[in-house]
MISE-586077 format. One line per 4 residues: number of its first residue (from 1); their letters; for each residue x, y, z of C-alpha. Coordinates in nm, 2 decimals, decimal comma. Example, Ala and Ser with C-alpha at 12.3 -4.5 7.8 and 13.67 -1.06 7.14 Angstrom:
1> as> 1,23:-0,45:0,78  1,37:-0,11:0,71
***
This chain:
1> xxxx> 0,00:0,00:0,00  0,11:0,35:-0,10  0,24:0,52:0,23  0,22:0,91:0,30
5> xxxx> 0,54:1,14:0,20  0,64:1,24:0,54  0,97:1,47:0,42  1,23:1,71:0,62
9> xxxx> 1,32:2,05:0,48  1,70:2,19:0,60  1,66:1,89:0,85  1,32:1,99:0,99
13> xxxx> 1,10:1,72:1,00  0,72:1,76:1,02  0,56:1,70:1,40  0,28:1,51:1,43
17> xxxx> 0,03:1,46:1,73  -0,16:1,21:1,84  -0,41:1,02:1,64  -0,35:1,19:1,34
21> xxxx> -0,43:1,05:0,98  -0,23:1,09:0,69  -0,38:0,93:0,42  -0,16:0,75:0,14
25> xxxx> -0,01:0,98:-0,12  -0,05:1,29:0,09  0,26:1,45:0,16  0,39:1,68:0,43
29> xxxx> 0,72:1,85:0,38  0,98:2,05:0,67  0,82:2,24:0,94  0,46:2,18:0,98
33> xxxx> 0,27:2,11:1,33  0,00:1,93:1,33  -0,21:1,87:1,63  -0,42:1,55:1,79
37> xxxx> -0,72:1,36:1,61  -0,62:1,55:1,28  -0,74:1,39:0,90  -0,52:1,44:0,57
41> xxxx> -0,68:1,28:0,28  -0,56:1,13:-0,02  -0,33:1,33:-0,22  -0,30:1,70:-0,05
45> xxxx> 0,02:1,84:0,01  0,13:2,08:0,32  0,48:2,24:0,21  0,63:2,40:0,54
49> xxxx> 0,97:2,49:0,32  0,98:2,84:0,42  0,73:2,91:0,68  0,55:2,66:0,97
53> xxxx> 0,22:2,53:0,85  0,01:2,49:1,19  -0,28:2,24:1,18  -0,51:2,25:1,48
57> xxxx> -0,70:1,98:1,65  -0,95:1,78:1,50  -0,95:1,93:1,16  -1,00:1,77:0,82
61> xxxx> -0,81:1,84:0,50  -1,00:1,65:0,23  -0,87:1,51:-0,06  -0,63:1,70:-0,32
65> xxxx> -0,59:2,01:-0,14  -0,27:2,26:-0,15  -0,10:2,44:0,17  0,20:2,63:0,04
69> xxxx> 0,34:2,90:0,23  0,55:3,09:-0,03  0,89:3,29:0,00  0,89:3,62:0,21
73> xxxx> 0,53:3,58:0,37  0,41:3,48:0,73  0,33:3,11:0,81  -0,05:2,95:0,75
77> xxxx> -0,22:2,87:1,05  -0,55:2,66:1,07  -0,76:2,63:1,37  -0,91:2,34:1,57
81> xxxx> -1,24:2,18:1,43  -1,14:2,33:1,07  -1,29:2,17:0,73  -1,11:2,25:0,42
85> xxxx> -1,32:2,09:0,12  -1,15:1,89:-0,20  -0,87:2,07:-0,39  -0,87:2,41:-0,20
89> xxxx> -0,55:2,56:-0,24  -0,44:2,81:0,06  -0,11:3,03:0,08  -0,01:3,23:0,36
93> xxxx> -0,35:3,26:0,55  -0,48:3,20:0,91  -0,85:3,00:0,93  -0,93:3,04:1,29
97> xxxx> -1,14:2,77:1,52  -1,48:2,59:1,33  -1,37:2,81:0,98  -1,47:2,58:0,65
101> xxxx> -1,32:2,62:0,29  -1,54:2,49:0,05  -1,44:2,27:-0,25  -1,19:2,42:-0,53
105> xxxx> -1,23:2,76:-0,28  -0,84:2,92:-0,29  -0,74:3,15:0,00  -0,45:3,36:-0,08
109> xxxx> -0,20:3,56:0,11  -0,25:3,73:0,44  -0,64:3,66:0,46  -0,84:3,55:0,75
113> xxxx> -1,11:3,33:0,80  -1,21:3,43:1,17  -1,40:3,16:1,39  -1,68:2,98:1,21
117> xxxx> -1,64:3,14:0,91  -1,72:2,97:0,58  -1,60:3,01:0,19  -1,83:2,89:-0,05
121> xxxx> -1,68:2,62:-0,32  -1,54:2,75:-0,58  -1,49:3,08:-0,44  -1,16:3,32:-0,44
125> xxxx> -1,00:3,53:-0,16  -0,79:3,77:-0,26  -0,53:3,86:-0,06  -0,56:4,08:0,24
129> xxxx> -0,96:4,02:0,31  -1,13:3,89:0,58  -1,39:3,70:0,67  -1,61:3,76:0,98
133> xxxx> -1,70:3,52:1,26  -1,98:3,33:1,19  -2,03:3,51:0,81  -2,04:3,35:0,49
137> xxxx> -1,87:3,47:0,14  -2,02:3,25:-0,13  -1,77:3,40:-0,44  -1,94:3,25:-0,72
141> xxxx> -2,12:2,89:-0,68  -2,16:2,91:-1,04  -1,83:2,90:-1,14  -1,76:2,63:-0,90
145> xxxx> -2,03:2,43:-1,06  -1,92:2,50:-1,41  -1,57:2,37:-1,32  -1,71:1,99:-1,19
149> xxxx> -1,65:1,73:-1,36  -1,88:1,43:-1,35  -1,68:1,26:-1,09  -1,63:1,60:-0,89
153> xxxx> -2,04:1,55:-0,90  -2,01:1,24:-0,76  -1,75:1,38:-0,47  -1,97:1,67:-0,35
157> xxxx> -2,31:1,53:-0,23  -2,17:1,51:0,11  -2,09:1,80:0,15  -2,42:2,00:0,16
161> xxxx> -2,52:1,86:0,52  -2,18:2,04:0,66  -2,27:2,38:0,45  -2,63:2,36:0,62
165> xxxx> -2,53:2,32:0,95  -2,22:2,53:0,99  -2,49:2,83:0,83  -2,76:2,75:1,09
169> xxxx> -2,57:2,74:1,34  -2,47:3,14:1,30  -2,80:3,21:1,15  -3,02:3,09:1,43
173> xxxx> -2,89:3,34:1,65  -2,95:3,68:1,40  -3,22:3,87:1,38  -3,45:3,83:1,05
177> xxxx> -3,29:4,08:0,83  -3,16:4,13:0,45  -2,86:4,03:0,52  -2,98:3,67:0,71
181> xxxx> -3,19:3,63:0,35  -2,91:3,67:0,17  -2,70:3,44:0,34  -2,95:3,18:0,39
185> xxxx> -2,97:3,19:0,03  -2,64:3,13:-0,10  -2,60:2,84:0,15  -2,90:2,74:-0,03
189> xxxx> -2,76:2,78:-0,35  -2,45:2,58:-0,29  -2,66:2,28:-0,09  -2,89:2,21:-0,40
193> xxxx> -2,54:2,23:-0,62  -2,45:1,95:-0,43  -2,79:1,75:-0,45  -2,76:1,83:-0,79
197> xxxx> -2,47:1,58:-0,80  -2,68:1,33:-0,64  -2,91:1,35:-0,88  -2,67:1,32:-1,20
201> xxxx> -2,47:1,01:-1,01  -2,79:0,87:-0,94  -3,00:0,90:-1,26  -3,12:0,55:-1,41
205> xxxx> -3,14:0,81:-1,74  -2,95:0,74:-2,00  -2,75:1,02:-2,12  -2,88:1,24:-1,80
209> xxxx> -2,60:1,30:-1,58  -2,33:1,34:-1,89  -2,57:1,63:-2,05  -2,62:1,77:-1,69
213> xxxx> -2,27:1,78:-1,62  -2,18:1,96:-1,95  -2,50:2,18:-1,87  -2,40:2,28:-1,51
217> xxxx> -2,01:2,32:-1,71  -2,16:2,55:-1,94  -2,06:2,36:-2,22  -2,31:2,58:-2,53
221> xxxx> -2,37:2,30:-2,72  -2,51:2,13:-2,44  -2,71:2,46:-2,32  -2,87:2,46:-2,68
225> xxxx> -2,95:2,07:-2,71  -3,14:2,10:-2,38  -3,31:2,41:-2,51  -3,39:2,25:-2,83
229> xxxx> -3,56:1,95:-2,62  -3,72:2,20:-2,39  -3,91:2,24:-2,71  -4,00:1,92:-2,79
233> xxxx> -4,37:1,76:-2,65  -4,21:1,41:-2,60  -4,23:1,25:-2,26  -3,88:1,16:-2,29
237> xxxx> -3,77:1,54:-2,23  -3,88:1,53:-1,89  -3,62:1,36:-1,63  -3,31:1,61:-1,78
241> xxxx> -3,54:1,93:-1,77  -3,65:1,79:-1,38  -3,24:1,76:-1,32  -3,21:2,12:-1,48
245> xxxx> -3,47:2,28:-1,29  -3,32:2,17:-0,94  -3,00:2,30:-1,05  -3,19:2,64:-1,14
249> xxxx> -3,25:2,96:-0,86  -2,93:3,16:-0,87  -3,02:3,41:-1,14  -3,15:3,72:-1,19
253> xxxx> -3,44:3,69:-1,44  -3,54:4,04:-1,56  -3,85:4,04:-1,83  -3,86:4,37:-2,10
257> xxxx> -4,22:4,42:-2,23  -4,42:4,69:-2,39  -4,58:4,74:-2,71  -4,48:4,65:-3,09
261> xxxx> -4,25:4,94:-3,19  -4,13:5,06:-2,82  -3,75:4,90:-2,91  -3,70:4,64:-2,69
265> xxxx> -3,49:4,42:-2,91  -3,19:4,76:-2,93  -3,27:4,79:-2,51  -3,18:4,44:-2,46
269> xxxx> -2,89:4,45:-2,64  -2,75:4,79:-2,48  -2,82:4,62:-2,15  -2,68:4,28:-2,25
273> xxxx> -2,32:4,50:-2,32  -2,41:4,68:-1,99  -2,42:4,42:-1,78  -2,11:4,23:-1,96
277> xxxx> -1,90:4,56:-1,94  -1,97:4,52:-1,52  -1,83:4,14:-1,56  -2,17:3,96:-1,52
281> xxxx> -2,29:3,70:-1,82  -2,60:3,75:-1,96  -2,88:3,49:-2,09  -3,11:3,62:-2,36
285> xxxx> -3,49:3,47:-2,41  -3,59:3,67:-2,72  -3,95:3,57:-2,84  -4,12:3,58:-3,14
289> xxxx> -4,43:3,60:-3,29  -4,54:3,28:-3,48  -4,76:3,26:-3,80  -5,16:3,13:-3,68
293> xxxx> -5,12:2,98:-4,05  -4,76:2,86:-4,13  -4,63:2,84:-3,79  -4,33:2,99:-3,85
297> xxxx> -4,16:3,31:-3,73  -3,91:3,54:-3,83  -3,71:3,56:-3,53  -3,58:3,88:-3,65
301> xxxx> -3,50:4,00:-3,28  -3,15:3,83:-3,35  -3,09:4,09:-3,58  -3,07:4,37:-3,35
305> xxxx> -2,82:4,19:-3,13  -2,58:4,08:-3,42  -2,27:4,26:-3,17  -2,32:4,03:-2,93
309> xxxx> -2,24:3,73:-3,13  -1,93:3,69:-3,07  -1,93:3,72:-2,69  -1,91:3,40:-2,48
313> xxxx> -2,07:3,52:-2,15  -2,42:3,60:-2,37  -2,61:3,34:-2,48  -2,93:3,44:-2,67
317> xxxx> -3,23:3,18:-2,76  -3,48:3,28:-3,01  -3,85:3,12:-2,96  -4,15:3,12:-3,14
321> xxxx> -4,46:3,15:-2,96  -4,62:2,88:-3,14  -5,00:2,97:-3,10  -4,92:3,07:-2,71
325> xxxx> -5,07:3,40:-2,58  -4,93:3,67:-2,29  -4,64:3,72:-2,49  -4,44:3,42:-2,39
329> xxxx> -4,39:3,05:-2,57  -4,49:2,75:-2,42  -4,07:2,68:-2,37  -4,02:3,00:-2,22
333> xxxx> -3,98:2,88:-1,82  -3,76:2,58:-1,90  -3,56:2,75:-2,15  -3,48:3,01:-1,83
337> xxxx> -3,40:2,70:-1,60  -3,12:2,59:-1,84  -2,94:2,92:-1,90  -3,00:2,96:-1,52
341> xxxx> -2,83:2,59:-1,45  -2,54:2,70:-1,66  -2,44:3,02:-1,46  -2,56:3,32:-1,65
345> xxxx> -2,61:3,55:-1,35  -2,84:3,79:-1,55  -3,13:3,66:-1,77  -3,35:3,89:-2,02
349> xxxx> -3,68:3,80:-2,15  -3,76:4,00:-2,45  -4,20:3,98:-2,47  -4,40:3,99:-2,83
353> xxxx> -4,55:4,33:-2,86  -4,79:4,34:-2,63  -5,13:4,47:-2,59  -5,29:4,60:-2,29
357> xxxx> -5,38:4,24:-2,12  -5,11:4,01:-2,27  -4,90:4,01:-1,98  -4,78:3,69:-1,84
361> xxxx> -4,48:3,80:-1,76  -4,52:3,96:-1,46  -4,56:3,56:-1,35  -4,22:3,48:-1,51
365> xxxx> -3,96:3,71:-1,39  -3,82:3,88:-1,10  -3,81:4,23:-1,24  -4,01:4,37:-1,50
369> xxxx> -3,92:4,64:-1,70  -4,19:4,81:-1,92  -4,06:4,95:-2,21  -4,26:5,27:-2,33
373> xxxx> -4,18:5,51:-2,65  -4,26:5,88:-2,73  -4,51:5,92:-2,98  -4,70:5,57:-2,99
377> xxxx> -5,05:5,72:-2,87  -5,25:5,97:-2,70  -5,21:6,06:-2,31  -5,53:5,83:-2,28
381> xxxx> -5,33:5,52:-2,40  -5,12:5,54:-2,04  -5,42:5,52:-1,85  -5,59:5,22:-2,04
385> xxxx> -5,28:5,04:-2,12  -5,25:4,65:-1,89  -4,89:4,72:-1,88  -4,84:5,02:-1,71
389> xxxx> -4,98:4,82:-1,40  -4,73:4,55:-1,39  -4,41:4,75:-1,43  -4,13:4,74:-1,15
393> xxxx> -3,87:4,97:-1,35  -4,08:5,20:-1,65  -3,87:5,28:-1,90  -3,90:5,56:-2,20
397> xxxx> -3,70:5,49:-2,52  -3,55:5,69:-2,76  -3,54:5,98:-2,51  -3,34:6,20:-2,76
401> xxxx> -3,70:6,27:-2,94  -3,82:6,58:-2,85  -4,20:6,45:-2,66  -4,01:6,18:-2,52
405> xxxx> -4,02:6,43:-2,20  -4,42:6,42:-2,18  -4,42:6,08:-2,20  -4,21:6,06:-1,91
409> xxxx> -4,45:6,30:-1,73  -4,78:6,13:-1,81  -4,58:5,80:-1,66  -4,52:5,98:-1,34
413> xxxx> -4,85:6,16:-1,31  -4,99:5,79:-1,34  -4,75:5,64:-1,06  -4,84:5,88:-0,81
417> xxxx> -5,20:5,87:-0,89  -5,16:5,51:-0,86  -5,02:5,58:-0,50  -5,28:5,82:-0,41
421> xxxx> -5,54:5,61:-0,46  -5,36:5,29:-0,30  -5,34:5,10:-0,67  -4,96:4,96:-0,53
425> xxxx> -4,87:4,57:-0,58  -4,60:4,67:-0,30  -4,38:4,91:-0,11  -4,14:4,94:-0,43
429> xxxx> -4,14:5,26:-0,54  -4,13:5,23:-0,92  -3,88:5,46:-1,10  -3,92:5,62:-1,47
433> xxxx> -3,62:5,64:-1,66  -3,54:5,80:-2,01  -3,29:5,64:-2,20  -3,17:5,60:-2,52
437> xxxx> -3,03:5,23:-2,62  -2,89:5,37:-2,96  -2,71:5,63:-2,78  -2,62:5,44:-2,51
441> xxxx> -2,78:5,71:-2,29  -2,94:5,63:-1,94  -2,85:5,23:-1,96  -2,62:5,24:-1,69
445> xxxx> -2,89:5,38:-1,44  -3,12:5,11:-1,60  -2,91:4,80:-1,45  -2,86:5,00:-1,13
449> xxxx> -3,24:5,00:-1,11  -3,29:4,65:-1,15  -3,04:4,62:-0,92  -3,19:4,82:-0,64
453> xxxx> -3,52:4,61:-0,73  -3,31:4,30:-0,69  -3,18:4,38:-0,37  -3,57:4,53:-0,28
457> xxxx> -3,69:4,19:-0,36  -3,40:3,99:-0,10  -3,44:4,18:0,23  -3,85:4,27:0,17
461> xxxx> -3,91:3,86:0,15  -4,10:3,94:-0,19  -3,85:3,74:-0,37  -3,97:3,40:-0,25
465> xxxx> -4,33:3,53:-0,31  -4,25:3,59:-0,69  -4,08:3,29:-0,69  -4,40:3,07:-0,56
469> xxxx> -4,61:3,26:-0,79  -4,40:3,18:-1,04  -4,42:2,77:-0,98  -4,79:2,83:-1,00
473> xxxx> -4,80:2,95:-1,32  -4,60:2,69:-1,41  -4,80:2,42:-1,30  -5,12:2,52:-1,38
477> xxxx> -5,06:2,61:-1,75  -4,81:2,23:-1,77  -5,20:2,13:-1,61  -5,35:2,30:-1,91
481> xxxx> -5,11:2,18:-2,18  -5,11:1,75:-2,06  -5,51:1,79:-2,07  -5,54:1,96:-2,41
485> xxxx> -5,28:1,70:-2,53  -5,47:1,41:-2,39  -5,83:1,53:-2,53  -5,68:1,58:-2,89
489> xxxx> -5,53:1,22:-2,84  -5,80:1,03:-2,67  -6,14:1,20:-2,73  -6,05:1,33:-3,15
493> xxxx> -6,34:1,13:-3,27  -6,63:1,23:-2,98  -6,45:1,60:-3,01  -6,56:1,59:-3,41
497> xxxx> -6,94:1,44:-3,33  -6,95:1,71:-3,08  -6,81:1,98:-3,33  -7,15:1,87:-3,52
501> xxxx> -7,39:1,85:-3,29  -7,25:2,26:-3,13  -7,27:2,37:-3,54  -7,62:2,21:-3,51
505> xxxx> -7,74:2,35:-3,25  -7,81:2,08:-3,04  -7,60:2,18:-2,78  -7,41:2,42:-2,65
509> xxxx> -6,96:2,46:-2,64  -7,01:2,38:-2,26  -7,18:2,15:-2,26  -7,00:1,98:-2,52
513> xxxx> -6,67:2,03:-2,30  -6,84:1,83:-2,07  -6,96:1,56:-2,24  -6,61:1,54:-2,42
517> xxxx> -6,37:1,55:-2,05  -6,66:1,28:-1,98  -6,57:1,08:-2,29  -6,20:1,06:-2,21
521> xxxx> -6,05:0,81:-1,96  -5,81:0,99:-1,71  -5,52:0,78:-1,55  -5,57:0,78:-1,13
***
């Protein structure tokens, strides 16, 4: 059997306690201390060549992981009870009593982890910062997830229990505030990361975990081939777009509406470039109308947004809405879960032209933006229009025509008549912005709004609210779809004898929707 690499530097030899476990193929070089009941696992390496490594009582350095101290910088000293996850890598650093480093996390020189503090997988430390007793600093789980490789799936599912319980621990004792949402949230985050693994070791699907995997990597050809069979109607889409959606919830999903001609295609896009020049990726759901004779649909939204081609943290997805009303396609939500899974931290829904009632979705993202432009009607048409009712963030484009300021008026006078006569969905107060997307005018104060109404949604507790009302859209109108499916397939020939009897008078479209639910046998 393969024995650990216990090695002296300059004659120092490492010192080891009592109890302690080196597992074989680790190796410990020169001076490092390392204190009773303490576990090294298979393949990490603690080089004490040029400063002391101390290891404190009862921690556990899983498999893989680096502690180098490097020329001209203090020792690293770790803590009793301290959990350092699979192929960390730490330089120079001190990780006080109960701290944990999450998987792939890298701690660099001169921080400090102080007692019970946690870093999320994945995540970076630069050097110099600090991380409070008790507090959590997530970095970015996506990343971390994009990096796994199937068998890194397989490695992490245990470690969501110790993420949970480290967090509770500290959370249990604060007060209910933003900041205790937050948190709870990105432990949340990083926990389901880790069932996710579960679910893609475990999968009796063919073919599942691999296209997970490359999903949660954010491979693109496997972010459009689960797209493409978000589209499909087969049964057989079902068990990858179930692993997808429990991989989903990190995002920020931001829907742009308003009506034909109000240029929401060229306000996407000046976002989109907005939100990449601030470093965060961006997800693009860009739907179409569809021909109620051909089917088909121009998808000429992809025009508009030719710049962004060439960029690898956008992603845009073009849908037709196939028959579907609101404004959305049937493959809207599940198109959203995979861009989500793959760790676009922003994601724009681009509506159809809507009307004044077509407006599903206010139940499909976080933040809504209503898009309005000068010159598209009367004052009257603010009043009347469904939208203006819906908005978190209005927007007026093309604010360098001259009556795009009395648009902007008419939109305010509305809002505070709104608030004068208690016509609020909530607390927000709803901002109206002019901008200019050609220009490049008033976009930067457009993703700081969404922002704000981001942050809004985290510490008011409306953003699980959203969320649930979200799901129930969801499931009702999945509802809607597997019964209209099922009546076309098992009652086609009573639907056409009904379709005669309604044209002949002899009864009525409800009742024949009766008769024909009747006619069908339902499973259950």
């Amino acid at each position: 059997m393969t024995q650990p690499n216990l090695l002296p530097y300059k004659g120092i030899y490492p010192k080891l306690g009592a109890r302690v476990f080196i597992a074989p193929t680790a190796t410990v070089i020169g001076d490092v201390e390392i204190e009773d009941d303490v576990s090294i696992w298979f393949g990490c390496v603690l080089r004490g060549d040029v400063n002391v490594i101390r290891v404190g009582a009862r921690s556990n350095i899983q498999d893989g992981t680096v502690v180098h101290v490097a020329k001209d910088t203090v020792g690293t000293y770790i803590g009793a009870d301290v959990t350092i996850g699979h192929m960390a890598l730490l330089h120079a650093c001190t990780l006080e009593d109960r701290a944990f480093v999450g998987m792939r996390a890298t701690v660099m020189d001169l921080c400090v982890i102080e007692k019970g503090g946690m870093l999320g997988a994945g995540a970076l430390l630069t050097p110099g910062k600090r991380i409070g007793a008790g507090q959590l600093w997530t970095g970015s789980p996506a990343k971390y997830l994009r990096s796994l490789t199937p068998a890194d799936l397989a490695a992490t599912a245990h470690l969501a229990p110790r993420y949970v319980d480290l967090a509770n621990d500290y959370l249990s004792a604060q007060p209910q505030t933003g900041e205790r949402m937050h948190m709870t949230k990105s432990v949340e985050t990083l926990a389901r990361g880790a069932a996710t693994a579960t679910l893609a070791v475990s999968s009796a699907e063919p073919g599942v975990p691999a296209l997970l995997a490359a999903v949660l990597a954010g491979e693109r050809k496997a972010v459009a081939r689960v797209m493409s069979i978000a589209e499909t109607t087969t049964t057989t889409r079902r068990p990858i777009l179930a692993a997808i959606h429990r991989a989903a919830g990190r995002a920020h999903v931001v829907g742009l509406t308003g009506v034909p001609g109000s240029g929401k295609s060229t306000m996407v896009r000046a976002l989109a470039q907005q939100y990449r020049a601030r470093g965060q990726t961006v997800g693009i759901v860009a739907i179409d109308p569809s021909s109620p004779f051909s089917g088909g649909a121009i998808l000429g939204d992809r025009i508009r947004m030719l710049e962004l081609a060439g960029d690898d943290g956008v992603f845009i997805r073009s849908l037709a809405t196939r028959g579907a009303l609101g404004g959305l396609a049937r493959a809207s939500h599940d198109v959203v879960d995979v861009l989500d899974a793959a760790g676009f931290d922003v994601i724009l829904i681009e509506t159809v032209g809507v009307g004044q009632d077509e407006v599903d979705i206010v139940q499909s993202a976080h933040t809504v933006v209503v898009v309005s432009a000068p010159g598209l009607g009367d004052n009257i048409q603010a009043i009347k229009a469904g939208v203006l009712e819906i908005a978190d963030v209005h927007v007026v484009s093309k604010c360098d025509r001259p009556d795009a300021s009395e648009t902007v008026a008419n939109l305010r006078a509305m809002l505070r008549l709104g608030a004068m006569t208690g016509n609020q969905r909530s607390s927000w107060s709803v901002p109206v912005l002019a901008t200019s997307a050609q220009n490049r005018e008033g976009i930067g104060d457009l993703v700081d709004a969404i922002a704000g109404h981001g942050q809004y949604l985290r510490e008011s507790g409306e953003l699980a609210l959203r969320r649930r009302r979200i799901l129930e859209m969801r499931v009702l109108k999945s509802a809607e779809d597997i019964i209209r499916d099922r009546l076309l397939r098992r009652g086609r020939s009573q639907l056409d004898g009904l379709l005669d009897q309604t044209m002949e008078g002899t009864i009525d479209p409800f009742g024949a929707a009766c008769q024909l639910l009747d006619a069908c046998e339902w499973p259950g």
